[in-house]
LUMKE-112876 format. One record per residue (C-alpha): residue number from 0; residue in three letters; x, y, z. Coordinates in steps of 0.25 Angstrom, whole numbers. Each point is the difference from the previous one (the first is absolute). Example, Ala and Ser with C-alpha at 12.3 -4.5 7.8 and 13.67 -1.06 7.14 Angstrom:
BEGIN
(r 0; ALA; (49; -18; 31))
(r 1; SER; (6; 14; -2))
***
This chain:
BEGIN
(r 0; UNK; (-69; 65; -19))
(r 1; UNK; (0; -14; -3))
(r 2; UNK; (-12; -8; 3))
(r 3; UNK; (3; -10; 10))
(r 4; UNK; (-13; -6; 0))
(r 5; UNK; (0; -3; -15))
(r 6; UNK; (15; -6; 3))
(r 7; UNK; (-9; -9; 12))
(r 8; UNK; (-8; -4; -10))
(r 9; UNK; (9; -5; -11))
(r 10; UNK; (8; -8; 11))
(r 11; UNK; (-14; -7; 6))
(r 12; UNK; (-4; -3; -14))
(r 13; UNK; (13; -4; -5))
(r 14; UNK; (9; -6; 12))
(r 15; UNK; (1; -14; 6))
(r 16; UNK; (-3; -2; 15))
(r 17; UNK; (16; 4; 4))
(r 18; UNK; (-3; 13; -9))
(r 19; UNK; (-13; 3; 7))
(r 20; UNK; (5; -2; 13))
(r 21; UNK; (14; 8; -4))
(r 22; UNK; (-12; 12; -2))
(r 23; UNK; (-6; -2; 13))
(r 24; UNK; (11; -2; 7))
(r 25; UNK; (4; 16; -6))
(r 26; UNK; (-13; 6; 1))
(r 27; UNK; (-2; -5; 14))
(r 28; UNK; (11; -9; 8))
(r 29; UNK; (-10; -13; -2))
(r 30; UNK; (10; -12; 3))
(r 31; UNK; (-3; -10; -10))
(r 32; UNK; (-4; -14; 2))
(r 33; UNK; (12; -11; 3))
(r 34; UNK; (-5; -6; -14))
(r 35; UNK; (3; 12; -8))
(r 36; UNK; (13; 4; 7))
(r 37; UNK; (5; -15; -2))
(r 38; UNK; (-4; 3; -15))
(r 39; UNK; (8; 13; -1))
(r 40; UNK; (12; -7; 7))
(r 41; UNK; (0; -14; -7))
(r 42; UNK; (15; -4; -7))
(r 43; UNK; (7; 6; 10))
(r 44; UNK; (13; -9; 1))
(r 45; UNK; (4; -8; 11))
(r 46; UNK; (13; 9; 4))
(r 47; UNK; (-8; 14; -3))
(r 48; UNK; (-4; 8; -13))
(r 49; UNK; (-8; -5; -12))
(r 50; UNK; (5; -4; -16))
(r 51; UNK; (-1; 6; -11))
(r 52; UNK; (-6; -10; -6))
(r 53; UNK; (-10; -11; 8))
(r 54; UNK; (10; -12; -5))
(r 55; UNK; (11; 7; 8))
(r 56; UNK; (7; -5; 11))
(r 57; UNK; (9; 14; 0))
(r 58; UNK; (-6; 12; 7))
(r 59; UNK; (-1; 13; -8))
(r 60; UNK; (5; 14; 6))
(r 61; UNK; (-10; 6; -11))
(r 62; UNK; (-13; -10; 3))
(r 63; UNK; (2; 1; 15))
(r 64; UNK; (1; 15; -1))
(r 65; UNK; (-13; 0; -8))
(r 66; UNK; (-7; -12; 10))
(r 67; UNK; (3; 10; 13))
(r 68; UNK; (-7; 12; -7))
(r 69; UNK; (-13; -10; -4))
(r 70; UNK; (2; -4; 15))
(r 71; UNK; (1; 16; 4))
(r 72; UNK; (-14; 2; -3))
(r 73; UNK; (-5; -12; 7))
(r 74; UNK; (7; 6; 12))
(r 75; UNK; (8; -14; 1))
(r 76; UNK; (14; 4; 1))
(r 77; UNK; (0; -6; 15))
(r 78; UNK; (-4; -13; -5))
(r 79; UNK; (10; -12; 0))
(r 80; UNK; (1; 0; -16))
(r 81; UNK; (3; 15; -2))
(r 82; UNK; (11; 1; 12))
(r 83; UNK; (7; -13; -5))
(r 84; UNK; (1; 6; -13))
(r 85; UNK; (7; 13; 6))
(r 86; UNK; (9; -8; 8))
(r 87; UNK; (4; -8; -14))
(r 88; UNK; (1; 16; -6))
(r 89; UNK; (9; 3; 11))
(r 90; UNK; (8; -13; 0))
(r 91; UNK; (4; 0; -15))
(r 92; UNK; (5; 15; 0))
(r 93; UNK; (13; 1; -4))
(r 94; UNK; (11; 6; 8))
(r 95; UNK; (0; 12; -8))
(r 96; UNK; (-11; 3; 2))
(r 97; UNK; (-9; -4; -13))
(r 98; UNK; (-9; -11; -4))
(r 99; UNK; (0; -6; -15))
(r 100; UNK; (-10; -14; -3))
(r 101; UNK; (6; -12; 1))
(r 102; UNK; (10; -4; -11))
(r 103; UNK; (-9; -12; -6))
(r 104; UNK; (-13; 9; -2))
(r 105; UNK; (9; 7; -11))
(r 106; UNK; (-9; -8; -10))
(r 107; UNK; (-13; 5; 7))
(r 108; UNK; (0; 12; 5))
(r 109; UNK; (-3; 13; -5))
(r 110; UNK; (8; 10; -6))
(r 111; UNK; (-2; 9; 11))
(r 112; UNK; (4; -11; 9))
(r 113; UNK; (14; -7; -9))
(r 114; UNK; (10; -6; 9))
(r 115; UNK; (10; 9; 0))
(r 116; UNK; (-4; 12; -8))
(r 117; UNK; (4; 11; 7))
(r 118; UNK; (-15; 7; -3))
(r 119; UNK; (-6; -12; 6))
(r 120; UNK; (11; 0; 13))
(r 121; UNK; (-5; 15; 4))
(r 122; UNK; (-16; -2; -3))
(r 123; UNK; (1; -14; 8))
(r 124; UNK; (7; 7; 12))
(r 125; UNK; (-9; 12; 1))
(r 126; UNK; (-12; -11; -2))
(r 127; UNK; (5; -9; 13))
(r 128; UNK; (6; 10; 9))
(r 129; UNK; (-13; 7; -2))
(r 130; UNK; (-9; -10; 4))
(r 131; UNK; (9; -5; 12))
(r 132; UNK; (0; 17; 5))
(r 133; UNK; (-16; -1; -2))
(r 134; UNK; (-3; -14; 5))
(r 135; UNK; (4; 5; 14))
(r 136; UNK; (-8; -6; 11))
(r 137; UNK; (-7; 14; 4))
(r 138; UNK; (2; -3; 17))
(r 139; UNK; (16; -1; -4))
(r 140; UNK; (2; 13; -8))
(r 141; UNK; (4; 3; -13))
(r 142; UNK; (13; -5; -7))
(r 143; UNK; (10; 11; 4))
(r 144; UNK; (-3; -4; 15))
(r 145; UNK; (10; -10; 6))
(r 146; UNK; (-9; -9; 6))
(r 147; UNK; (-5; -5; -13))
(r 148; UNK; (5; -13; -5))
(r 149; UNK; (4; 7; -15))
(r 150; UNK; (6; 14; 3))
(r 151; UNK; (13; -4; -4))
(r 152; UNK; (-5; -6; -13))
(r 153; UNK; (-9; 12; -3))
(r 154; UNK; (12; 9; 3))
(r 155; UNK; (10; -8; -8))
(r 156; UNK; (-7; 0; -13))
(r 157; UNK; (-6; 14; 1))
(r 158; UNK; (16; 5; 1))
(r 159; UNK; (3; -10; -13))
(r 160; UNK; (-11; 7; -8))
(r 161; UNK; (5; 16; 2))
(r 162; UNK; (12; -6; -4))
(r 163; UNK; (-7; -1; -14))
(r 164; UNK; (-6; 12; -1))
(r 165; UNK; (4; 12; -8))
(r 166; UNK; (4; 14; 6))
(r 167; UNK; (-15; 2; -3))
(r 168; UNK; (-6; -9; 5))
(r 169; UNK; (-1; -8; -14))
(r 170; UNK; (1; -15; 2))
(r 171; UNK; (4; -11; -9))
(r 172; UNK; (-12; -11; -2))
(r 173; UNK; (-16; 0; -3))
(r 174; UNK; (-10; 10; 4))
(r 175; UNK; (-5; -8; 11))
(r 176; UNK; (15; 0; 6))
(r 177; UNK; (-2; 14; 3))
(r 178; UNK; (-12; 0; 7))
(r 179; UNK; (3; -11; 10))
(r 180; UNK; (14; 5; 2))
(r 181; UNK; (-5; 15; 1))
(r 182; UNK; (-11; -6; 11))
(r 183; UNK; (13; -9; 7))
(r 184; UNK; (9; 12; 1))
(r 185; UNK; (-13; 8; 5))
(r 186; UNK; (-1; -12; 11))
(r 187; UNK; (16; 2; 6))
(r 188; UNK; (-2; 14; 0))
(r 189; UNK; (10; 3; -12))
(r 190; UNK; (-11; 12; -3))
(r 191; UNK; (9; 7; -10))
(r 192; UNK; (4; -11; -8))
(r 193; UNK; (-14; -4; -2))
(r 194; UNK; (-6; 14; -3))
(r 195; UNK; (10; 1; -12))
(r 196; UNK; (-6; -12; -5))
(r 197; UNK; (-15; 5; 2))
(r 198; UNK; (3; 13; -8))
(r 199; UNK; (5; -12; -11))
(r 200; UNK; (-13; -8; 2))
(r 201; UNK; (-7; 13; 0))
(r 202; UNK; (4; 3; -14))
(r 203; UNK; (-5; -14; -5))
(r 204; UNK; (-14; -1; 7))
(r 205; UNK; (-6; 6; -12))
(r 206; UNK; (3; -11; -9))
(r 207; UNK; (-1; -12; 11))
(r 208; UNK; (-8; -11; -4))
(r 209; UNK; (-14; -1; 8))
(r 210; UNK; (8; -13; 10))
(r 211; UNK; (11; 8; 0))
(r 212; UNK; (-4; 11; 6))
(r 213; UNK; (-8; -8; 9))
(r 214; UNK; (11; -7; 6))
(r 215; UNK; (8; 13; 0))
(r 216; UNK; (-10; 5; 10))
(r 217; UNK; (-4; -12; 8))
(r 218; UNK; (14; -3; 3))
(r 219; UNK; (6; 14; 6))
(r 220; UNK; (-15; 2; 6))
(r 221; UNK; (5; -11; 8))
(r 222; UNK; (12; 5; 5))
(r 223; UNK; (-8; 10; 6))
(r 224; UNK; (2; 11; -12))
(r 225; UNK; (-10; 10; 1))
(r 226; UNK; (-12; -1; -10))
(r 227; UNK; (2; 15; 0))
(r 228; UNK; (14; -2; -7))
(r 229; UNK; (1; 8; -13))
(r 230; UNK; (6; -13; -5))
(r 231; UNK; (-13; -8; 4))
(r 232; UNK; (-10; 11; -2))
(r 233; UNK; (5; -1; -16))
(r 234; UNK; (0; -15; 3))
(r 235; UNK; (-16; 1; 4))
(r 236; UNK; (-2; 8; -12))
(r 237; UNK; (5; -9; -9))
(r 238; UNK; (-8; -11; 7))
(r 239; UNK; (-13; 8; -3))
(r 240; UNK; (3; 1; -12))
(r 241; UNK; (4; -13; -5))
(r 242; UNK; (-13; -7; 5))
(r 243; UNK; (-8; -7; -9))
(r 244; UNK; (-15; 2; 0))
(r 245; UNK; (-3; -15; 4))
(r 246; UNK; (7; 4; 13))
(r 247; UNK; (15; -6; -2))
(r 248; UNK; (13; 2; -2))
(r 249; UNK; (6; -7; -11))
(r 250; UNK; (12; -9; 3))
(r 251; UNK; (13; 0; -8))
(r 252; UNK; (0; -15; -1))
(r 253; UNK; (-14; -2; -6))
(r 254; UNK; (-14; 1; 3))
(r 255; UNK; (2; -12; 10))
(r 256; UNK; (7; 9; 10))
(r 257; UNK; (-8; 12; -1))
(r 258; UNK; (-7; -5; 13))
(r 259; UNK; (13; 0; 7))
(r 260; UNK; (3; 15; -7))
(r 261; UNK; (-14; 5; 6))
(r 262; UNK; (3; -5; 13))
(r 263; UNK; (14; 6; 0))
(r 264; UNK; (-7; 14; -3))
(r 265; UNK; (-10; -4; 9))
(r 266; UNK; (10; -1; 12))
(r 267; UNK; (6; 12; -6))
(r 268; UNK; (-13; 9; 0))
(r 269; UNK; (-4; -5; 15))
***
């Protein structure tokens, strides 16, 4: 079994105040301070989302996305900032039901998050319509419910993704593409669709990075997936086994993000 309390440790030692209070916050439910949520939400942009880049004036589908799962683990997804954010996710939709960045971040942005790129046009639409289906304001229901004021966009982009997908299940962009799109189609009840693309994930938990396999299990735990899943019992067992022995998980993008990794396997584990 993974040791959480290692993993506890590491993030303590290791963490600033919004990462400490990220911890407590999954631990226990402790609602941080209004100076520390401020912190977490600061940048946001005056018509909803956050840049790329601080010097930006232009919201990013890719940074808002990563800002409302920071915001997740504060329990701060009914706060002003993060529902403007999703009401800017939800305006700049397009009618078919994808999302793509803005044309002028084409200098900026990732590969993963290109203007355009047909990869990046199916990561970024699983990434929002997943964070719009989880962000649900739990005294209104889930996404697939009509009373909630992003049903429609949910649906619209989960029908525009298995348009995508391979008589497997196989789809056509980046790892992470397939476990968010596996959790939305999971979320709108299109069970069959989403366990072809489990028995695909299944096959590559083996070889998943330690964040990778940390997001894979945070994000379907949170659609309600059961931990006792075969795909996410594999998923745990890769998380075991891929802790470090000071109590981490290493990040992907550097040593500077194996906090955010840890608390990702963190919120996976609990």
């Amino acid at each position: 079994m993974a040791d959480l309390d290692a993993a506890i440790g590491y993030v303590v030692a290791h963490g600033d105040s919004v990462d400490r209070a990220r911890l407590s916050y999954l631990r226990s439910g402790s609602v941080p301070g209004l100076d520390v949520l401020e912190k977490a939400e600061f940048g946001d942009l005056p018509d909803g989302g956050w840049p790329a880049l601080s010097s930006s004036a232009i919201p990013s589908v890719d940074a808002t996305c990563f800002r409302l799962a920071e915001l997740a683990d504060l329990g701060a997804l009914q706060r002003p900032p993060a529902r403007a954010a999703l009401a800017w996710l939800a305006r700049c939709q397009y009618p078919e039901g994808y999302w793509q960045e803005h044309e002028s971040l084409a200098a900026v942005a990732p590969p993963w998050a290109q203007p355009g790129d047909p990869e990046a046009t199916v990561y970024l639409t699983v990434h929002a319509a997943y964070w719009l289906a989880v962000s649900a304001p739990p005294q209104r229901g889930y996404a697939d419910q009509p009373e909630y004021e992003y049903a429609q966009n949910i649906t619209l982009a989960g029908e525009a993704f298995k348009t995508t997908l391979a008589p497997n299940g196989a789809w056509p962009s980046y790892l992470a593409a397939g476990w968010l799109g596996c959790a939305l189609l999971f979320h709108l009840g299109s069970y069959y669709e989403s366990a072809q693309m489990q028995v695909i994930l299944a096959e590559r938990v083996p070889d998943m990075s330690p964040s990778d396999v940390a997001s894979l299990t945070a994000t379907l735990r949170r659609v309600g997936l059961s931990q006792d899943d075969w795909l996410l019992q594999s998923a745990l067992r890769r998380l075991t086994d891929t802790q470090r022995h000071d109590g981490a998980w290493e990040s992907d993008d550097g040593p500077a993000f194996d906090v955010h990794s840890t608390l990702v396997a963190i919120r996976a584990l609990s």
